[in-house]
C-alpha positions in Angstrom: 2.7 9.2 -17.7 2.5 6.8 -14.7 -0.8 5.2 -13.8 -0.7 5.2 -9.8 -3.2 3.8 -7.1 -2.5 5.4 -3.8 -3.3 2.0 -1.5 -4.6 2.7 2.2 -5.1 -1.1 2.9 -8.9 -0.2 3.0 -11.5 -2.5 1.6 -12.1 0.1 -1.1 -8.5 0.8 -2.1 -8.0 -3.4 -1.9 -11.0 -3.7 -4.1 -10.2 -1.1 -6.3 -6.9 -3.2 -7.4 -9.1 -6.1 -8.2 -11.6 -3.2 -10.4 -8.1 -2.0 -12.4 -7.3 -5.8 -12.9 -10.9 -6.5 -14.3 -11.5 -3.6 -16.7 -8.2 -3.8 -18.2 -6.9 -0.6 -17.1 -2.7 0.2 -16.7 -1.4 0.7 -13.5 2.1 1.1 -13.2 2.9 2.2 -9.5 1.3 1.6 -6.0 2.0 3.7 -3.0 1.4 4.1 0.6 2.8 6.6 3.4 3.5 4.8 6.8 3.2 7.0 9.5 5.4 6.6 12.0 5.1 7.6 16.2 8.6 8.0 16.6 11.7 7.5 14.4 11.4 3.5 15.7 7.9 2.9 16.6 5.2 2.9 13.8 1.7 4.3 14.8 0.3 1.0 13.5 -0.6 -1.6 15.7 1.1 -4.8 15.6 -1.7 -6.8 13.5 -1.9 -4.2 11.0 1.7 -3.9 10.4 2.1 -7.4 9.9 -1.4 -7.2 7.4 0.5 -4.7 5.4 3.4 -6.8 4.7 1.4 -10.0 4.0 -1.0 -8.0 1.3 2.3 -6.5 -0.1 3.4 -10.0 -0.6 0.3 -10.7 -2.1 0.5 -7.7 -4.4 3.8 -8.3 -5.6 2.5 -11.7 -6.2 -0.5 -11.4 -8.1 0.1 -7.9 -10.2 4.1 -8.2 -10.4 3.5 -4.5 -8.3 6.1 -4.0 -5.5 4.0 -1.1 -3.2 6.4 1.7 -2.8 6.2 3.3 0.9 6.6 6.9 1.6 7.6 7.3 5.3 5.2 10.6 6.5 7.3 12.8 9.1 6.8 12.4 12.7 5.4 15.0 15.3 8.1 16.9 17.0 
């Protein structure tokens, strides 16, 4: 079985990271779907892109976690 957090970037799902570190539970995989506007734009804005990336980073850093991104479909 794999122990997964599904990460939104939110303060709860950032916090909740720290919460899984502190009482010592596993946690194996970390994933987050990136919706996208078209098949080259995402629906993120600029800052938050680029805040995604540098917590990644962070993540990989600090839990030895690389956060696994689902691409969600795009409205046709």
């Amino acid at each position: 079985m794999d122990y997964v957090l599904s990460l939104s970037y939110g303060k709860d799902s950032l916090a909740c990271l720290g919460a899984i570190e502190k009482l010592g539970w596993p946690l194996d995989r970390i994933v987050t779907v990136d919706l996208w506007a078209t098949d080259t734009i995402p629906a993120d804005l600029p800052p938050m892109v680029e805040f995604k990336e540098k917590a990644d980073k962070i993540i990989k850093e600090r839990w030895g976690i690389s956060v696994e991104h689902v691409r969600g479909a795009t409205y046709r």
